[in-house]
C-alpha positions, 0 to 999 in steps of 0.5 A, spaced: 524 105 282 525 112 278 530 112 273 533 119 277 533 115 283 537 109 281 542 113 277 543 116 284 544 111 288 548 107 282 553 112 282 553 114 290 559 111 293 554 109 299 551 102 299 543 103 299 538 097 301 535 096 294 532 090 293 529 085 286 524 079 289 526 081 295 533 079 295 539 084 295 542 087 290 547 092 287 545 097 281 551 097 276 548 101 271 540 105 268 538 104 261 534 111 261 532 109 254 530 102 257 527 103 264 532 098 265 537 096 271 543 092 270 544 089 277 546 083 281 544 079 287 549 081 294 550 074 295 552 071 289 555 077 285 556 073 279 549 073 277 549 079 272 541 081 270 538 086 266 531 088 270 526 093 270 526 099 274 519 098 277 521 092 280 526 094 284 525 097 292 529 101 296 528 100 304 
């Protein structure tokens, strides 16, 4: 994913399909600097991480 298009979808108020090893997840915030994503898993939304953007899917 590119870093404009998860800054939109981490600021939409809409819940988008992302997806990281194909399982549902949030985007909290982008790191533009990083190419990273803090995001978390729908199903266990205590589970905080840390991704690389190229790792995450929009279906």
């Amino acid at each position: 994913m590119n870093i404009q298009r998860a800054q939109e979808i981490a600021s939409s108020p809409e819940m988008k399909h992302v997806y990281y090893n194909d399982v549902a997840v949030y985007i909290q915030a982008v790191d533009p600097e990083n190419s990273t994503a803090r995001i978390y898993d729908l199903r266990d939304t205590e589970n905080e991480m840390t991704v690389n953007l190229g790792n995450l899917i929009e279906k």
